[in-house]
C-alpha positions as CSV (number, residue, x, y, z in Angstrom):
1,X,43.0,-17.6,102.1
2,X,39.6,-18.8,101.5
3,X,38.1,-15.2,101.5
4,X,40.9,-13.9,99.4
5,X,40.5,-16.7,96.8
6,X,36.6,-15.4,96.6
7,X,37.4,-12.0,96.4
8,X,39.7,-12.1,93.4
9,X,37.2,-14.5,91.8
10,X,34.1,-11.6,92.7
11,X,37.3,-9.4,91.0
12,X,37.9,-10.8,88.1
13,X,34.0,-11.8,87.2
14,X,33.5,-7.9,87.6
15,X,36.1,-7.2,85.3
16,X,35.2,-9.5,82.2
17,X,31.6,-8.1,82.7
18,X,33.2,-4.4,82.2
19,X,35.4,-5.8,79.6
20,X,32.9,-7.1,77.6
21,X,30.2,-4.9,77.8
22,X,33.2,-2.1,76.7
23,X,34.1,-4.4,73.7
24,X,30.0,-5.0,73.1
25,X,29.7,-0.9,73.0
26,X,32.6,-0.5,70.9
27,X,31.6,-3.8,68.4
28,X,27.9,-1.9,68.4
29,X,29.8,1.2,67.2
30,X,31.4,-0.5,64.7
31,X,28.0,-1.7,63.3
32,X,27.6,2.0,62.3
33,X,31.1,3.3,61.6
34,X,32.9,0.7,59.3
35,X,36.2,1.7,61.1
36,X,35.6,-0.1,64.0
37,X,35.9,-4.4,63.3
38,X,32.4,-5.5,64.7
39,X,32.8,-8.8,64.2
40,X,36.5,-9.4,65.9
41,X,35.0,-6.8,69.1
42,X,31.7,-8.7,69.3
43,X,33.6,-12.4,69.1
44,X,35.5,-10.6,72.5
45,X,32.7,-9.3,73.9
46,X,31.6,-13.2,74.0
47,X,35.0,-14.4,75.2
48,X,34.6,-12.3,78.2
49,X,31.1,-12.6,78.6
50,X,31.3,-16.6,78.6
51,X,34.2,-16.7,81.2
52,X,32.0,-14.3,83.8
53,X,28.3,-15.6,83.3
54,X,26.7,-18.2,81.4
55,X,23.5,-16.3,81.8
56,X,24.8,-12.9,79.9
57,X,26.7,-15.3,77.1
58,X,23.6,-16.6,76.1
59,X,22.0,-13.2,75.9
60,X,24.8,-12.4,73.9
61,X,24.8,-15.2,71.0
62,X,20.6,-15.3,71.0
63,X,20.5,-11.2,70.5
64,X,18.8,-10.5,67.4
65,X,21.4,-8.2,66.4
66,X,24.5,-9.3,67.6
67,X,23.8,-12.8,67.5
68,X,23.7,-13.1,64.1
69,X,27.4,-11.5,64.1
70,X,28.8,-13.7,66.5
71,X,26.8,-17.2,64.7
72,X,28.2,-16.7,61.2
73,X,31.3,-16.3,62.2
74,X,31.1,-19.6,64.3
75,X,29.5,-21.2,61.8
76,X,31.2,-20.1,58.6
77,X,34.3,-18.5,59.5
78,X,33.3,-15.4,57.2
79,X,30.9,-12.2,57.5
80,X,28.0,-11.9,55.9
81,X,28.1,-11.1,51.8
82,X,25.2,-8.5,52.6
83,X,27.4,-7.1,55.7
84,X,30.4,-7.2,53.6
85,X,28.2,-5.3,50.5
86,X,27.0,-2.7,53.6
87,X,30.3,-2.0,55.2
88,X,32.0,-1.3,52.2
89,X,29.1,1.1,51.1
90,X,29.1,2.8,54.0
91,X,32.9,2.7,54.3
92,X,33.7,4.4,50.9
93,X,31.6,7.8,51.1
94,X,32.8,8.5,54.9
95,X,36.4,8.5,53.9
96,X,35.5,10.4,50.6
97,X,34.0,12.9,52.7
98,X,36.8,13.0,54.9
99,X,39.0,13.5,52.7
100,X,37.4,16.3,51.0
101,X,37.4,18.2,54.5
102,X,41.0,17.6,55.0
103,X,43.7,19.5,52.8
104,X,46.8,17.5,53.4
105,X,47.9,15.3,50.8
106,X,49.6,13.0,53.5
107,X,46.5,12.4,55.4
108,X,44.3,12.1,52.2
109,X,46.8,9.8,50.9
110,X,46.7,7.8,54.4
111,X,43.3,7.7,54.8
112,X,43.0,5.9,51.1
113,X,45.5,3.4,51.9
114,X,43.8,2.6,55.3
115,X,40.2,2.2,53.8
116,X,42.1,0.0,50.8
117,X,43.5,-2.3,54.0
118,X,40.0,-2.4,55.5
119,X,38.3,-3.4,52.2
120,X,40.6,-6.0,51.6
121,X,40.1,-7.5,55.1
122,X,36.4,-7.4,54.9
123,X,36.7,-9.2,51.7
């Protein structure tokens, strides 16, 4: 019972440790393309991080990059006004673009509303 009890344990460290590093890739992604939620995937990246090692949490919130994500939001609830400013700059001319490649009104019309939704909830 003993040896099964470690097992799962060694089990279920491995998996948060894939779990976050997946939501740590995707949060990273989502520094570039304002589609993916950095913030949110980087706060889960910790969640899993903390509950499999101490040592790789810690790398986590003292990372210059992704450290500053993950401390504002702890301490201030909020993003950044300059990550805010840079999301939605970045946001706006990649859907513009995209919607100049596509010619269906639908998806034009759908990809407007969505970018709307995701400027509102950066904001």
């Amino acid at each position: 019972m003993r040896r099964l009890l470690i097992t799962f344990r060694s089990f279920k460290n491995s998996l948060y440790i894939f779990l976050g590093s997946l939501a740590l890739i995707l949060g990273s992604v989502g520094i570039i393309l304002p589609i993916l939620p950095t913030t949110p995937l980087l706060l889960l990246s910790g969640y899993f991080c903390i509950r499999s090692s101490r040592k790789l949490y810690l790398w986590l919130i003292h990372h210059p990059v992704f450290g500053a994500y993950i401390y504002s939001y702890l301490s201030y609830k909020a993003t950044p006004f300059k990550t805010k400013v840079m999301v939605t700059l970045f946001l706006w001319p990649y859907i513009s673009f995209s919607t100049f490649l596509i010619d269906r009104l639908f998806l034009n019309i759908m990809l407007v509303t969505i970018t709307f939704i995701v400027t509102g909830y950066i904001w």
